[in-house]
N, C-alpha and C positions, 0 to 999 in steps of 0.2 A: 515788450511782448507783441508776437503778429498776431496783428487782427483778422477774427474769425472772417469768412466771406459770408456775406449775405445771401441768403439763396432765396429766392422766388418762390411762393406759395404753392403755385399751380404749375403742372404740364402743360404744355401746350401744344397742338397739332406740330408745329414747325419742330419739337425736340423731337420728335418720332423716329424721322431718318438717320438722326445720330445713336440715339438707344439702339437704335434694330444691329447698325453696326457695329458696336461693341459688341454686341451678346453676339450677333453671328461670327463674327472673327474668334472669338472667345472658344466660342462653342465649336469652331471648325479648329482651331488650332489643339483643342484638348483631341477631338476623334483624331484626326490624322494622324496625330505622335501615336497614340493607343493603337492605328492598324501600321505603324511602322516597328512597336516592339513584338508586334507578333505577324509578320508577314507574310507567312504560309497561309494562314487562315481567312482567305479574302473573302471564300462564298460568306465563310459563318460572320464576318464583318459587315460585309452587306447585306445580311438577312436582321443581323441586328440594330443597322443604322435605318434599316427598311419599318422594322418595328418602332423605332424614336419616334421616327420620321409622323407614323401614324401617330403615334400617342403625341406628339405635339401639334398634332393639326388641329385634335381635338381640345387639346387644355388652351388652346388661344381661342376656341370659337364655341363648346360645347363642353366642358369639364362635369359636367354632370353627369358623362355616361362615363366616368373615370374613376366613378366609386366603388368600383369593383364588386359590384353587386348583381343577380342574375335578370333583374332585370333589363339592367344598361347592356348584360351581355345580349339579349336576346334583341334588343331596339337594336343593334350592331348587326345584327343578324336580319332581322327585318331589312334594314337602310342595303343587305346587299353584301356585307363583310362576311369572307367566310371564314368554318370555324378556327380553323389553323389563327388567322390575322387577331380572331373576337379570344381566343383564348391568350394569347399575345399579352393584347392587352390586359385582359383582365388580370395578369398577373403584371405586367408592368404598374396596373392601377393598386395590386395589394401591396406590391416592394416600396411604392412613391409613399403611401401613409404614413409610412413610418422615416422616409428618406426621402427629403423635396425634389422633386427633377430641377428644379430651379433655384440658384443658393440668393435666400433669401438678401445675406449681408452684401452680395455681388449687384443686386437690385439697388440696394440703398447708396452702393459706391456710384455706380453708373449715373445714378439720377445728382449726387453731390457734383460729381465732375461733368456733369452740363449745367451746375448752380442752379439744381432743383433741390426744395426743402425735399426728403423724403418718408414722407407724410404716406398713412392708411389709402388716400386714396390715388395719391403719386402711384405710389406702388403698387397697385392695381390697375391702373392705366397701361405702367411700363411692363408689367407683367405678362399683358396677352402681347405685347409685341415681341419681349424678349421669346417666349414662345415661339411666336411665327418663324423668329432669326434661328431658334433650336432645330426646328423643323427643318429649314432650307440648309442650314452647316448640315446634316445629316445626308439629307439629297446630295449637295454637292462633296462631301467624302466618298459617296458610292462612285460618282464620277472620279474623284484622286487615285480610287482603284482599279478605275481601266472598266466598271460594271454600273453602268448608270442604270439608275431607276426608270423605267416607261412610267409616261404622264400619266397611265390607266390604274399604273399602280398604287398610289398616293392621291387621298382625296385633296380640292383645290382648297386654297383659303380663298375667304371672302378680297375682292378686290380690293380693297382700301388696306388690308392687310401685305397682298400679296405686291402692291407697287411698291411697297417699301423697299423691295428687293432692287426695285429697278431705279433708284434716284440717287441720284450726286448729292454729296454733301462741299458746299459751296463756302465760303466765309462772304460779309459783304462787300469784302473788296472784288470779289470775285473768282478768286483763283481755288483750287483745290486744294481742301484740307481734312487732314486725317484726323481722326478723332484720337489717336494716338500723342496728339502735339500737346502744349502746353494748355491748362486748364482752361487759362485766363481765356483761351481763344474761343472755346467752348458757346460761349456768350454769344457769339457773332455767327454761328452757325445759322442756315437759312436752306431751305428748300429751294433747288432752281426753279428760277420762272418759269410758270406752264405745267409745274408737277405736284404746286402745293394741294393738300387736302381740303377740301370746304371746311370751312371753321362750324361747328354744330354748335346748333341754339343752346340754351337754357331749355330745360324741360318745360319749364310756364309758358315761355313764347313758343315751343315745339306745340304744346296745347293749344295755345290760343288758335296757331297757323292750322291747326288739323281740324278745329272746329269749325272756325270760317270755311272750312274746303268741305266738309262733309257737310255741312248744313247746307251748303249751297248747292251743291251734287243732287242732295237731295238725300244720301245712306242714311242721316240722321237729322232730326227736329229739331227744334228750337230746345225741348225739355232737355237734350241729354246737356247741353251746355254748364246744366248747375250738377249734373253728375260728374263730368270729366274734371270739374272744377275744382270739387269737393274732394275726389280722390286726388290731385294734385297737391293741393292744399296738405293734404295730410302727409305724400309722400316729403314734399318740400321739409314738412317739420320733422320730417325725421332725419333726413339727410342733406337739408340745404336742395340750394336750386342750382344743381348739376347739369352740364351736356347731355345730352341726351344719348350719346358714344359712351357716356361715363359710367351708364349704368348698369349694375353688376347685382350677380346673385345676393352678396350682402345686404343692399340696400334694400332691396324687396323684403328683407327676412326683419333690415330695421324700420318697416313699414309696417308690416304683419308684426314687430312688439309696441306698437305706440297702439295698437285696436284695445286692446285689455286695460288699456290705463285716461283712455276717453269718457267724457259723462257721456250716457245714452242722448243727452239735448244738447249740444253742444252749438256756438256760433250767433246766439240770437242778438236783437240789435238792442243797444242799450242809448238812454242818454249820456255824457260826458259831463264836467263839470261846468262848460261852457253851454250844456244845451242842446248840442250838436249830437245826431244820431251816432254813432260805432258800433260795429259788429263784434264780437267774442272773436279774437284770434284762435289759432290751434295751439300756439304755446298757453295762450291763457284758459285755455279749458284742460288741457293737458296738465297743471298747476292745480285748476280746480279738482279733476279729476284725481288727482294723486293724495289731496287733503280729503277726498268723498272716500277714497278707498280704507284709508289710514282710522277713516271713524266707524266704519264697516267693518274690518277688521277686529278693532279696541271692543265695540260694544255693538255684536248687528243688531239684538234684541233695541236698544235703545235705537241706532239706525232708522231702523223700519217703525218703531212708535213715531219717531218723528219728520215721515218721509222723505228722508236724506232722499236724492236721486239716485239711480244707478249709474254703476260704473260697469263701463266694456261695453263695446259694441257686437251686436248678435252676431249670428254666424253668418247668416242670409247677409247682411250688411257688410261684412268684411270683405265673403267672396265679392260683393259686386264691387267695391274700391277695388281691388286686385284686376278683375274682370275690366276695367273701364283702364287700367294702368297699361294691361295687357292689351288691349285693343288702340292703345297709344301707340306700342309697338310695335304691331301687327301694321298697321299703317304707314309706321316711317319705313318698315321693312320693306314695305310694296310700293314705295314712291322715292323713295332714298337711301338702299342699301348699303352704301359705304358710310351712313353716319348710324346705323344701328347697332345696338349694342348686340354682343353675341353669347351665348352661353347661360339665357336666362332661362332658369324652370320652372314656372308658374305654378304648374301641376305638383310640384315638392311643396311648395309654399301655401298652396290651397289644405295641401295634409295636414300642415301641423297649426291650420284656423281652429280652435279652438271655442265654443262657447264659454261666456264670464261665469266665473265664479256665484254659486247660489247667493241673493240676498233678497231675506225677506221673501214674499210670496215670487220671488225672479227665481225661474226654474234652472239649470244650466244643462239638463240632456233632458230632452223630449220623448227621450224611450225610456225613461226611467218615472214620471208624471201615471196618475192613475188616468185609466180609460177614458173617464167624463172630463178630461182637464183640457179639453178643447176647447173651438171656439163655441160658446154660448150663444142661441136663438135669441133675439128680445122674444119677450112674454107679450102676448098680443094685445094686450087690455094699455101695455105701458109704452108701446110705441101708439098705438091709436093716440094715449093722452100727448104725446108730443104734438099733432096735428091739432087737438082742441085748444089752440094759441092765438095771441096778437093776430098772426102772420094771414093767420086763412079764417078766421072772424072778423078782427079789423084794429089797426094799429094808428097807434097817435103819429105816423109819416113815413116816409122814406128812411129816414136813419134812426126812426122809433121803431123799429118792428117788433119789438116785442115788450111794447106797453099797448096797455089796452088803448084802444079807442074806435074812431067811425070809419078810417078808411083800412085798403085792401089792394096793394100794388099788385099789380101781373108781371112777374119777371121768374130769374130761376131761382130767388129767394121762395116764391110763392109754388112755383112745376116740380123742382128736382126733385124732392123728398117722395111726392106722392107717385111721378112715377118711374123713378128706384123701386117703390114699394111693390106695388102694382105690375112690374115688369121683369123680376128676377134680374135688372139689369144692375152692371157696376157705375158706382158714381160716375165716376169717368166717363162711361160711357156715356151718359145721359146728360151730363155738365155740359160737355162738350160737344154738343148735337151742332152740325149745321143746321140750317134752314131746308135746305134740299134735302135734308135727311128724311126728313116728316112726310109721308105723303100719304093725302088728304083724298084724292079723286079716285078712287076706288071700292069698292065692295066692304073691305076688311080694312078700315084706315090704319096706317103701321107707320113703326120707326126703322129704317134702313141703318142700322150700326154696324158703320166699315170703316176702316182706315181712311183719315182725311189729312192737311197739316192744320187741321184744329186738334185734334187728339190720336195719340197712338189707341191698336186696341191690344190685349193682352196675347193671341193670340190665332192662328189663321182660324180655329175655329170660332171665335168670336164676331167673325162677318155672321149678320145671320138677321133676319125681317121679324120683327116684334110688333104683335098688334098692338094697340093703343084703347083701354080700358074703355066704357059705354060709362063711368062715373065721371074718367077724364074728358072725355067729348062735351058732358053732361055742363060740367063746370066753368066751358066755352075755351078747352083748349085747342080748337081750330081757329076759333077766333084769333084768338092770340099768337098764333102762326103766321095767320094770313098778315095781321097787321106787322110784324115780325119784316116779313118780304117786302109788306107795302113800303117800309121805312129802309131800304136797299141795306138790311144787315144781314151779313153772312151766317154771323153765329145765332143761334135759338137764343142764347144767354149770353150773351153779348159781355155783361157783368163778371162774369167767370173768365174772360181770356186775359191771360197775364203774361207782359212777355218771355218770364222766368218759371212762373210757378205754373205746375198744372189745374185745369180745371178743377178737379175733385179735392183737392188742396184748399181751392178757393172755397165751393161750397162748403167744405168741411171749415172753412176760417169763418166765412160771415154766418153761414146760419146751422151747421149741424152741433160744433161745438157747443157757442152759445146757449143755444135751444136746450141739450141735454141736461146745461147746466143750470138753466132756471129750473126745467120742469124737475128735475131730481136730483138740486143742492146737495144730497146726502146721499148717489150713487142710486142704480134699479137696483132691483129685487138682484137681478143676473149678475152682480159686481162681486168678482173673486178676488181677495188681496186689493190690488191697486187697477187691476186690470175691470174695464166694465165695458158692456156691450157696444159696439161700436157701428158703423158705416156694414163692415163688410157681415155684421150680425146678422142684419134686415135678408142678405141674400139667405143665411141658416135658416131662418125661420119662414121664409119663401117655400123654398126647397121640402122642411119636414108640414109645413099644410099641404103642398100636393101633394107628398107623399102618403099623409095622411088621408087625404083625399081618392085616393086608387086603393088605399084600404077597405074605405068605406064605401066604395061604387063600386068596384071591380071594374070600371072603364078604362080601355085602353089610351083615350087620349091623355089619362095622368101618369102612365109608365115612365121607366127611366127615361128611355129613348126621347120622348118629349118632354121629361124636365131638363135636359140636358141640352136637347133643341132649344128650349128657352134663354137656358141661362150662357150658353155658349160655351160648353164643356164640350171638348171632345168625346164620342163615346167610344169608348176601350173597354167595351165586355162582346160577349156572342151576342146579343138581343141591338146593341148598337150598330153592328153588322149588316141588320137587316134595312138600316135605312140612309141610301146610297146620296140622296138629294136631301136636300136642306131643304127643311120643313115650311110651306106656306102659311102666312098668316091668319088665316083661315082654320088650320090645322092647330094653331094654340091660342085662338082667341076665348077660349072657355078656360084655359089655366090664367092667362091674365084677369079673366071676370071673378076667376072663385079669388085671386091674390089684393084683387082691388074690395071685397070684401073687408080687408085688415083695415082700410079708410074710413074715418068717421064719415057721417054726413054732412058735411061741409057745405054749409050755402053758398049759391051762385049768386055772384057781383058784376056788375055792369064792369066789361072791359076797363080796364085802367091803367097804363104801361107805366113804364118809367119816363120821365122828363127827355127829350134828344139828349142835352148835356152829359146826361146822366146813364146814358146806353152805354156803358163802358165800364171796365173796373178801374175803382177805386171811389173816393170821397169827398167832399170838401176838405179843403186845408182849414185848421183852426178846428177850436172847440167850440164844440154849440153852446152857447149862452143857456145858463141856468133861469126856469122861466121863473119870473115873483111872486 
């Protein structure tokens, strides 16, 4: 019996010039027999080869405007096609749904006889090229009838497409060979020297190389690195670690179905059996995730009695994996166009993001939730009690702060919380203060919160001068600055900078979570379901005291226009209109005095920093000895 041929996993750049060939001969020898059995008819031959011509330019480089819907017809219309060419098409896009321009079994023959397995993604590879060769046999039949096409009339293919047209297929002895020869030779086929393609990354190292290049540019920060990383991560497991050429409307769509089958926490670090830290893979939360669903499903009431986790990633969440994939692309496209994939439509795949399925108090449409199902205010009396702690009376040390005892560190364990509070500002914001931020020598002492590379801000209206409370001054928060400078550190909180994680992250690790969870083991008053008042709460209940406050004075420094100065909201009504400049310090130092109100009275302690060693984040290694 003969034995089967082995055939190769993978395409590879070098079989390209032999694919394009078969299919453009193929493809040129079917039209030309077709305008020799009917030879009178040359205009209507090359008006039809002229129409191929278009619809193959697009299915190797944009197939998404092929769906013969009026949308795609009008984007054709937009780009400059007119309607004559856009209706063309749209009917060659309704005839192809139902009958392939491309024969599928002709795909899988090509790739066997260059001793390629032909494999889902083989055959997507070799597809946008047999394309391109569809495209060109069509061109070059208008020329076999004496009526060549002008260059104006046919849009171009992308370069790395369009040189396939122009290269020799070589064997490595050298000499010229037809693809038409014996199979076996197939194998030996090789791109001439000087015309091969650049071989494209892996998408993980296409990331890695875009990271180091925009962080260093300067386009993006340190932070986005565990963003780009994390959607990689996820496309990777759904489709392998692919060229970055390779990738295709499919795989975005088999990215967009691994979000609904995710736990909402997924990735955290665990010990091994040996001791050794490990992170949760994405196949192993994807595992987990599929058994969290399955018990959801069976029994949700029981589910949610026993706080199974959620399953599916939010909506907000999804788009920004997609978002951060897409800006992968967007990137290769504008610094290495012949290794970019073509034909990708984001904007289709953001459509059909879906929010997870209801479990338990997890809503899954947001316009469907009763009016009050918002974010909840802390209740004033219950955030005061979190300040009446260890932390700002006095803690048994550094890594006790929240047992009682005699001392009282100054650091952003001891600042952030109160003035977050006090300031209508975002954690972030405030975590993340330079030193030069704070300034001291003036009238109205303020926080200058603008874009630094110690923290992004949310957006350009978030630049904006915050005074700085008469309780905070009070409690020797210049002191604490100065000494801050004295000791040549950049960051206010030195403690909070991480080289991965962000500030408010951090905060929210060492001291906000904690904290809520001693002071109210069994959830606030404001705890809905699973959900309970949080970090971005403190700004809700910020925001309804001044509000409240302009109720009850009728003073115009508590208007929109000025809570929204404070808090770094763009103003988007008529009343915001009227205020061109950004608000001095001076101008909202009374909403900060009535917000620092919500602070207990906290007694003042002699300066006390953190240790030098210890001006930084992180811990000692080792656990603290249990005392006798």
């Amino acid at each position: 019996m003969e034995q089967m041929p082995i055939l190769r996993r993978s395409v590879k750049p070098d079989d390209m010039p032999a694919l394009y060939k078969r299919a453009f001969e193929r493809e040129l020898d079917r039209v030309v027999m077709a305008q020799f059995q009917e030879p009178g008819r040359a205009d209507d031959h090359r008006a039809f080869n002229r129409a191929y011509a278009l619809y193959f330019s697009l299915l190797a480089t944009e197939p998404q405007l092929l769906d013969g819907s009026l949308e795609s017809h009008e984007e054709l219309r937009r780009r400059g096609m007119d309607e004559a060419d856009a209706d063309a098409l749209t009917a060659l896009a309704a005839r192809h749904k139902r009958q392939l321009p491309i024969s599928r079994g002709q795909l899988m023959e090509d790739l066997r006889e260059e001793g390629i397995d032909p494999s889902e993604r083989n055959l997507t590879a070799s597809g946008r090229v047999a394309a391109a060769a569809y495209r060109n046999a069509n061109i070059e039949a208008c020329s076999e009838l004496g009526l060549p096409l002008n260059a104006n009339e046919i849009w171009p293919l992308p370069q790395h497409l369009e040189r396939l047209s122009h290269r020799e297929i070589v064997s490595t002895a050298g000499a010229p060979v037809e693809p038409a020869e014996d199979a076996k030779a197939s194998s030996s086929y090789v791109v001439k020297e000087g015309c091969a393609a650049p071989e494209a990354p892996l998408l993980s190292e296409y990331a890695k190389m875009a990271l180091d290049r925009k962080i260093k540019d300067g386009a993006w920060d340190e932070g986005r690195r565990r963003d780009i990383e994390g959607a990689v991560r996820i496309f990777v497991a759904a489709n392998g670690d692919i060229p970055v050429n390779a990738i295709g409307q499919k795989h975005l769509i088999a990215m967009k179905d691994v979000f609904p089958r995710l736990p909402v926490i997924y990735g955290r670090a665990r010990k091994d059996e040996n001791g050794e830290e490990v992170r949760e893979t994405i196949e192993e939360a994807l595992k987990r995730g599929d058994d969290l669903r399955r018990k959801w499903n069976d029994d949700p009431t029981a589910a949610d009695a026993e706080g199974l986790p959620y399953v599916g990633l939010s909506l907000i969440t999804q788009r920004k994996h997609m978002t951060w994939i897409s800006a992968l692309v967007t990137h290769l496209e504008g610094n290495d166009p012949d290794l970019a994939p073509r034909g990708l439509n984001f904007t289709a795949v953001r459509k059909t993001l879906v929010n997870p399925k209801m479990q338990g108090d997890r809503h899954s449409v947001k316009t469907n939730q009763k009016r009050n199902a918002g974010r909840l205010p802390w209740h004033p009396d219950e955030l005061r009690k979190m300040l009446e702690t260890p932390v700002w009376y006095g803690c048994a040390g550094l890594w006790r702060r929240f047992e009682p005892g005699d001392e009282v560190i100054h650091d952003g364990i001891y600042w952030v919380l109160p003035l977050v509070i006090s300031t209508l500002a975002r954690s972030d914001e405030i975590a993340g203060l330079a030193v030069a931020d704070v300034v001291l020598d003036c009238e109205v002492p303020y926080l200058h919160i603008r874009e630094t590379n110690l923290r992004r801000i949310k957006t350009v209206s978030s630049t904006r001068k915050v005074p700085i409370a008469r309780k905070l001054l009070d409690l020797g928060f210049a002191e604490y600055v100065t000494a801050m400078k004295e000791a040549d550190n950049r960051a206010l909180f030195p403690e909070f900078q991480h080289e991965t994680m962000d500030s408010d992250k951090c905060f929210y690790k060492d001291l906000f979570g904690p904290l809520r969870k001693l002071v109210f083991p069994n959830g606030t008053s404001r705890k809905r379901g699973r959900k309970d008042v949080d970090v971005p709460s403190i700004r809700t209940l910020g925001f309804n005291v001044l509000r409240d406050k302009e109720d009850e004075t009728g003073l115009k420094v508590f208007n929109k226009a000025h809570r929204q100065g404070l808090g770094g909201h763009e103003p988007n009504d008529t009343e915001g209109k009227h205020y061109d400049d950004d608000f001095e310090p001076g101008q909202l130092v009374e909403l900060v005095e009535v917000l620092a109100e919500l602070l207990p009275d906290i007694p003042r302690r002699p300066l006390n920093l953190r240790p030098c060693e210890y001006q930084k984040f992180g811990k000692p290694r080792g656990r603290r000895k249990k005392a006798d």
